[in-house]
N, C-alpha and C positions, 0 to 999 in steps of 0.2 A: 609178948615180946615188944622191945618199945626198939624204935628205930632212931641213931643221932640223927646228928644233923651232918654230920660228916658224913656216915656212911650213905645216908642217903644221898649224896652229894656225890659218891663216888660211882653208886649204879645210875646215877639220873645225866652221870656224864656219858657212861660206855653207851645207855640208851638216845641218847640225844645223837650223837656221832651215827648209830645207825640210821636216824631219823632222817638225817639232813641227806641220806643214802638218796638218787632216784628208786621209786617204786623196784626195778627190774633186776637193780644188785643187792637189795633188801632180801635175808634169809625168807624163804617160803613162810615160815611161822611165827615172824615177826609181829606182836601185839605191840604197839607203841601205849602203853597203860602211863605214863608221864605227861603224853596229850590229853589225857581226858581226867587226871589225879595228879595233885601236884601240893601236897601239905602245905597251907599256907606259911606254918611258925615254922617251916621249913628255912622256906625262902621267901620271906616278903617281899623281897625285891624286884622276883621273877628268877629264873633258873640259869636265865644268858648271867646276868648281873652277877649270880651267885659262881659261877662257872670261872668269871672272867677274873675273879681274884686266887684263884691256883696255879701252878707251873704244871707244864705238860711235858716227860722229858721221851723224844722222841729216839730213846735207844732202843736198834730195830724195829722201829717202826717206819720202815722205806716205802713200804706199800702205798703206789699212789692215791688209792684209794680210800685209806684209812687217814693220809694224811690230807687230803683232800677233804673227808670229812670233818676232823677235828679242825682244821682252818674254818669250815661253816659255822660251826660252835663257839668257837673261842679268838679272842682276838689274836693274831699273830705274835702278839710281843709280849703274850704269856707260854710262846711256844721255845723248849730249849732242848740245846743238844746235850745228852748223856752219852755214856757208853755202858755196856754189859759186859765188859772185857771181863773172862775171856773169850767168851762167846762170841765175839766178833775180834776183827782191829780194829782201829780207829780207822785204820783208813779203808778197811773195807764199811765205817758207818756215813763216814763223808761222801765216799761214792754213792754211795746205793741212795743217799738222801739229796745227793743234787741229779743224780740221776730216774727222780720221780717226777722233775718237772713240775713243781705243786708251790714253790714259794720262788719268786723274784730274785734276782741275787741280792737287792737290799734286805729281803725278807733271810735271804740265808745266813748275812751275816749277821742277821739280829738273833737268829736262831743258834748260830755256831758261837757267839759270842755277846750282844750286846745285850740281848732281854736279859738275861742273868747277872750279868756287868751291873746295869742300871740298878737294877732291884737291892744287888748285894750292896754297893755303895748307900744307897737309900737307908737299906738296914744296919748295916755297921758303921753309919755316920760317916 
């Protein structure tokens, strides 16, 4: 079975997030296997680099923790807000996400509005 380059791009990020975890909140049976294996023709660039050109849509994801992690990982201004609606409101996803304490209020409005903003314009000229 042959692995892309996406897909591996998508387990090498959930692994990385728990990586950047302190020791203590890390599952008991955590193998970080990405620290010690890392397919070159994967990512020649290294895995931050590779990481750092994807969008992270942070619907329910309030957890300070989790966001906290993925902030370690990726640069913040590849970090944006979706919704799951209807599984949440909106505004029960804005609370719960300024209420973790984990980005700046510059960092929230790049999160709530501008990382996406920029990029879109970028892309559709």
């Amino acid at each position: 079975m042959t692995t892309s380059r996406r897909e591996f791009l998508a387990g090498a990020v959930s692994a990385a997030a728990l990586t950047s975890l302190p020791a203590a909140q890390k599952p008991a049976d955590f193998v970080d296997v990405h620290a010690h294996f890392t397919p070159p023709q994967y990512v020649p660039e290294g895995f931050r680099a590779a990481a750092a050109r994807f969008f992270y849509d942070v619907a329910q994801a309030s957890n300070p923790t989790a966001l906290g992690a993925l902030r370690q990982v990726v640069p913040v201004r590849q970090i944006v807000f979706g919704t799951d609606y209807p599984f949440r409101t909106m505004q029960e996803h804005v609370e719960k996400l300024e209420a973790a304490n984990v980005f700046s209020a510059a960092e929230l409005h790049g999160v709530r509005r501008d990382n996406i903003a920029r990029s879109l314009t970028r892309l559709l000229g």
